[in-house]
VOZATOR-339510 format. One record per residue (C-alpha): residue number from 0; residue in one letter; x, y, z. Coordinates in steps of 0.05 Angstrom, whole numbers, plus 5000, padded with zeros to 4 digits. Layout:
N
torpa: NUM | lumlum: A | east: X | north: Y | up: Z
...
***
This chain:
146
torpa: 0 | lumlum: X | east: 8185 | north: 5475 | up: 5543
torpa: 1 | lumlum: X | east: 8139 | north: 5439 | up: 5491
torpa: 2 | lumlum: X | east: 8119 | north: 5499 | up: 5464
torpa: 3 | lumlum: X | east: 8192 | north: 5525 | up: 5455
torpa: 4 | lumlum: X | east: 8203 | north: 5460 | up: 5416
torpa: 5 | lumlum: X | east: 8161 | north: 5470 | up: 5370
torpa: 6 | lumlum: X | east: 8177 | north: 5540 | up: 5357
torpa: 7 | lumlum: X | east: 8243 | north: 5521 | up: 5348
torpa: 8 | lumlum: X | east: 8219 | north: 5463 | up: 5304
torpa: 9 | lumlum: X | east: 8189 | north: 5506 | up: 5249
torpa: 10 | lumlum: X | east: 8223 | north: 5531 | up: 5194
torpa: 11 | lumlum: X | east: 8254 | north: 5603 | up: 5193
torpa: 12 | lumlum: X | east: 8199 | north: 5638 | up: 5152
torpa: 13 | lumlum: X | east: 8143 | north: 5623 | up: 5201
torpa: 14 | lumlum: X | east: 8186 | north: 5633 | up: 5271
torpa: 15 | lumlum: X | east: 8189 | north: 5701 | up: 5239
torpa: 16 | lumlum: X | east: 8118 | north: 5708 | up: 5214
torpa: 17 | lumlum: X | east: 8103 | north: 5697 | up: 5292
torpa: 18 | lumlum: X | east: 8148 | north: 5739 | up: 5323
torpa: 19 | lumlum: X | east: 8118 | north: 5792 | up: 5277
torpa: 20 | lumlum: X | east: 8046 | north: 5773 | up: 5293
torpa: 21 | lumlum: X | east: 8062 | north: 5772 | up: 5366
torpa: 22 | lumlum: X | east: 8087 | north: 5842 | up: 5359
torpa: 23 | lumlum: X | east: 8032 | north: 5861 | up: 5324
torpa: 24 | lumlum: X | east: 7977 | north: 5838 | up: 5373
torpa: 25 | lumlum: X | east: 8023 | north: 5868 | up: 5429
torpa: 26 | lumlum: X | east: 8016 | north: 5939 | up: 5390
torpa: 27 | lumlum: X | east: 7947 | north: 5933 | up: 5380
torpa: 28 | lumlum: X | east: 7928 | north: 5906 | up: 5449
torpa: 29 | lumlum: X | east: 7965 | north: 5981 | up: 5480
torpa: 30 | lumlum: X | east: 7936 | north: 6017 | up: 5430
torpa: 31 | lumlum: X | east: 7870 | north: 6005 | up: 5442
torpa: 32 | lumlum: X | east: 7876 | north: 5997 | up: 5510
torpa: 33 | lumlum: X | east: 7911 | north: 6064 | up: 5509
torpa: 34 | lumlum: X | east: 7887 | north: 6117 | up: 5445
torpa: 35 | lumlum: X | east: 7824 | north: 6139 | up: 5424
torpa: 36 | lumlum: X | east: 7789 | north: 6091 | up: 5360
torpa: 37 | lumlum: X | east: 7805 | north: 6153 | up: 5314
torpa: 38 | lumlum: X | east: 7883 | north: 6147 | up: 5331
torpa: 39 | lumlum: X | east: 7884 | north: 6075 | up: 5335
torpa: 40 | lumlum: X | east: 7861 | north: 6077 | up: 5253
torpa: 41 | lumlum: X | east: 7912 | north: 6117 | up: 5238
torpa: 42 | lumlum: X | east: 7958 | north: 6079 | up: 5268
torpa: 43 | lumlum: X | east: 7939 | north: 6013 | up: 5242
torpa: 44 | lumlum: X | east: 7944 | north: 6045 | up: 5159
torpa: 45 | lumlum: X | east: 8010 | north: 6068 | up: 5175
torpa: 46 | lumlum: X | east: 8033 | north: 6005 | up: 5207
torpa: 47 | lumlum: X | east: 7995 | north: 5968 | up: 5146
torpa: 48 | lumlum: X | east: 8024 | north: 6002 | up: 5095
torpa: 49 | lumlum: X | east: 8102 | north: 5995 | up: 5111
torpa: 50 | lumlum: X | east: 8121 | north: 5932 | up: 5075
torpa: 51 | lumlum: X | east: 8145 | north: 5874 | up: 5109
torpa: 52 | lumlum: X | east: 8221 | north: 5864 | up: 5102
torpa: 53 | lumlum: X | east: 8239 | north: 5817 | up: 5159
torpa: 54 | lumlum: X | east: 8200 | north: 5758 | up: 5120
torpa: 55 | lumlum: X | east: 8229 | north: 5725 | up: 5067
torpa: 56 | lumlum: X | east: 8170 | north: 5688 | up: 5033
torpa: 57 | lumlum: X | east: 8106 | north: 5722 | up: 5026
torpa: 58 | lumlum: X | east: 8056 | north: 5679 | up: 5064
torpa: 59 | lumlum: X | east: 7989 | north: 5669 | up: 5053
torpa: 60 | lumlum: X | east: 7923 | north: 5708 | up: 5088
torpa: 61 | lumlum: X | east: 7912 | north: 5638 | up: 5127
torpa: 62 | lumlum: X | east: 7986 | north: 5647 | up: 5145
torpa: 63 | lumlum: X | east: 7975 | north: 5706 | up: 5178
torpa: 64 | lumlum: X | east: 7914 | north: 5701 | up: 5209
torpa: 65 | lumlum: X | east: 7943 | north: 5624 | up: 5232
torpa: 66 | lumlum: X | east: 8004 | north: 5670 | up: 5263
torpa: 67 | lumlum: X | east: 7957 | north: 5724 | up: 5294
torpa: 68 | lumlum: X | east: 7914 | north: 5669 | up: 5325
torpa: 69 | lumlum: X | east: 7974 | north: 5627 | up: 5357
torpa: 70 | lumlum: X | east: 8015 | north: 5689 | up: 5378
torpa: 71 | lumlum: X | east: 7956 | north: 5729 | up: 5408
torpa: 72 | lumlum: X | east: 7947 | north: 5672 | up: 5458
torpa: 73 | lumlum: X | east: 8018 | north: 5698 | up: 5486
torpa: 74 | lumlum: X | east: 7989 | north: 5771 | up: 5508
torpa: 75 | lumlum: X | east: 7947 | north: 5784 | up: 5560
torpa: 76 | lumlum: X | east: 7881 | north: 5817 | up: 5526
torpa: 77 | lumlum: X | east: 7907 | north: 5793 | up: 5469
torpa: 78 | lumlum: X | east: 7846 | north: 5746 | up: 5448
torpa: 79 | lumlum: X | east: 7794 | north: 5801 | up: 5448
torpa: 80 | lumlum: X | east: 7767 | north: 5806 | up: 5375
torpa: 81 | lumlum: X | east: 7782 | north: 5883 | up: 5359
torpa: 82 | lumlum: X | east: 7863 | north: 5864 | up: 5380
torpa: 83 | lumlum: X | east: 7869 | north: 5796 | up: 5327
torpa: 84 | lumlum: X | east: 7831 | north: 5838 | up: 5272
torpa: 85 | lumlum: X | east: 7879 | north: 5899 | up: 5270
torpa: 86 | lumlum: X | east: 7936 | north: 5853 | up: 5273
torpa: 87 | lumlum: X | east: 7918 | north: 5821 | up: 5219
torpa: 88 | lumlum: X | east: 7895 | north: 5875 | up: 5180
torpa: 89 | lumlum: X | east: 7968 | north: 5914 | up: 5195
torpa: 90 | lumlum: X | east: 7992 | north: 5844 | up: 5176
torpa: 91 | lumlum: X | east: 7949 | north: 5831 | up: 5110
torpa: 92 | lumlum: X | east: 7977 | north: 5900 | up: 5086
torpa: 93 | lumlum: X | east: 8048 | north: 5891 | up: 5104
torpa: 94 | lumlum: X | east: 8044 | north: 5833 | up: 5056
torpa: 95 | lumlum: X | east: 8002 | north: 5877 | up: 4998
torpa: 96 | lumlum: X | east: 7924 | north: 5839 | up: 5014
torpa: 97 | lumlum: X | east: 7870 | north: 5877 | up: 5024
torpa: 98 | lumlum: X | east: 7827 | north: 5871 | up: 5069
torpa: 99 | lumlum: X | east: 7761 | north: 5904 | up: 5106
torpa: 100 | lumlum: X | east: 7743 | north: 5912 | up: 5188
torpa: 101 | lumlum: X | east: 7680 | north: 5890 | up: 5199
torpa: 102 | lumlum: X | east: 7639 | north: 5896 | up: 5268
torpa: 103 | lumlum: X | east: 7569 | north: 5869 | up: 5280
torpa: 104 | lumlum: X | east: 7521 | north: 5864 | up: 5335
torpa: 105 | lumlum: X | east: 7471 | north: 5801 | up: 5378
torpa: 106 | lumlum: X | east: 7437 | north: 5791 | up: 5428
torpa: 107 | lumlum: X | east: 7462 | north: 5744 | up: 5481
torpa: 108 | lumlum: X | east: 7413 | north: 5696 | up: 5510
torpa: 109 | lumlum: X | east: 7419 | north: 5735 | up: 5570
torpa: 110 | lumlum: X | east: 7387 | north: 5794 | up: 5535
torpa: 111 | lumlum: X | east: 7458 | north: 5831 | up: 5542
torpa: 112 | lumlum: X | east: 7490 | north: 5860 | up: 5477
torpa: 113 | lumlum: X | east: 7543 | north: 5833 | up: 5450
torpa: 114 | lumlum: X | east: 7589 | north: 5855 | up: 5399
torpa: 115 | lumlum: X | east: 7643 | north: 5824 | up: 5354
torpa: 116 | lumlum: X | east: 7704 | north: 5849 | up: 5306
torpa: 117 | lumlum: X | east: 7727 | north: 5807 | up: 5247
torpa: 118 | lumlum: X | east: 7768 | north: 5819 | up: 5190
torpa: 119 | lumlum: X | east: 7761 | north: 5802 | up: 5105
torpa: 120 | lumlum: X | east: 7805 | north: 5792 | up: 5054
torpa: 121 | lumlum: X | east: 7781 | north: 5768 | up: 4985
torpa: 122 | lumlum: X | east: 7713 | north: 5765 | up: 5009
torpa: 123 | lumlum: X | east: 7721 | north: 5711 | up: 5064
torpa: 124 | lumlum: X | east: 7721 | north: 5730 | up: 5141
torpa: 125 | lumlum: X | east: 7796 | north: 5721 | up: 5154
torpa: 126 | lumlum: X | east: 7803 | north: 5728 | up: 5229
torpa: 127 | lumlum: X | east: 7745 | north: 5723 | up: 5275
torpa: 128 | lumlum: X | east: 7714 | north: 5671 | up: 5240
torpa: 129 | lumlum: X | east: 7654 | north: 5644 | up: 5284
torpa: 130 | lumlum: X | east: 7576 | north: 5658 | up: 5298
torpa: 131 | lumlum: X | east: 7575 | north: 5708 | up: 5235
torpa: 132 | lumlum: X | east: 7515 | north: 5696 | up: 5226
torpa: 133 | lumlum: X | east: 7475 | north: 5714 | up: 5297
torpa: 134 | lumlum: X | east: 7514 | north: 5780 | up: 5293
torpa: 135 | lumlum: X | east: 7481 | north: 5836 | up: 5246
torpa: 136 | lumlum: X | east: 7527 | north: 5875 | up: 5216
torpa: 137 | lumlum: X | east: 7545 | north: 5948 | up: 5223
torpa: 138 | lumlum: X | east: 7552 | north: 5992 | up: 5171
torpa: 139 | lumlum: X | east: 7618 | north: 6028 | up: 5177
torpa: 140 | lumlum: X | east: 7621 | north: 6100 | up: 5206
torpa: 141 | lumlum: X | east: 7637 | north: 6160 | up: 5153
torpa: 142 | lumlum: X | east: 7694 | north: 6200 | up: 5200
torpa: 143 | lumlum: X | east: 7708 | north: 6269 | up: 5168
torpa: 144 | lumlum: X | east: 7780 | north: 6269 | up: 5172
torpa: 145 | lumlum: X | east: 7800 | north: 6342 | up: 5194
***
């Protein structure tokens, strides 16, 4: 009930701002779970390039990544890296920002490979913020688009 109060408590622009994250993560969280990579692209640049119309005031890229990060918490699978950093990105480009997937690589002190997603806008890591630098980072894969 807390929680409801303070979703009720904040002002009209950012209720919607999470709604729309929360729909976003639940997209990306069955379309990952469900598509192949190469259709789950696709769909995030359509998604990200249909302006946002259900927002009045353009929010910031800490906005969104602030309304990815709270909403995601609400999905189950949600929280996984790849999910918040197509959100965001179909969330950034809703709004007009640019931004950049980036996925990089460790090793785990158990020897075990681990991997991590995050997403850039203006240069800065965005969404995904943390450890950056124990992962190396992948270059990203040229797909011939047929």
């Amino acid at each position: 009930m807390r929680r409801l109060g303070k979703f009720a408590a904040l002002v009209r622009s950012e209720r919607m701002l999470l709604v729309r994250g929360w729909i976003e993560v639940l997209v990306m969280r069955v379309a990952t779970w469900t598509l192949p990579y190469r259709k789950v692209e696709e769909m995030v640049e359509r998604r990200a390039t249909r302006p946002a119309r259900d927002i009045d005031d353009k929010p910031d890229r800490d906005r969104i990544a602030w309304a990815i990060a709270v909403s995601s918490g609400y999905i189950p699978g949600g929280t996984n890296c790849l999910v918040r950093a197509l959100a965001t990105e179909v969330m950034l480009g809703r709004f007009g920002y640019d931004s950049e997937l980036r996925f990089g690589v460790a090793r785990a002190a158990d020897g075990r490979l681990r991997a991590h997603a995050w997403l850039e806008s203006a240069g800065r890591p965005i969404i995904g913020d943390f450890e950056l630098d124990r992962y190396v980072t992948l270059s990203a894969p040229q797909v011939d688009k047929l």
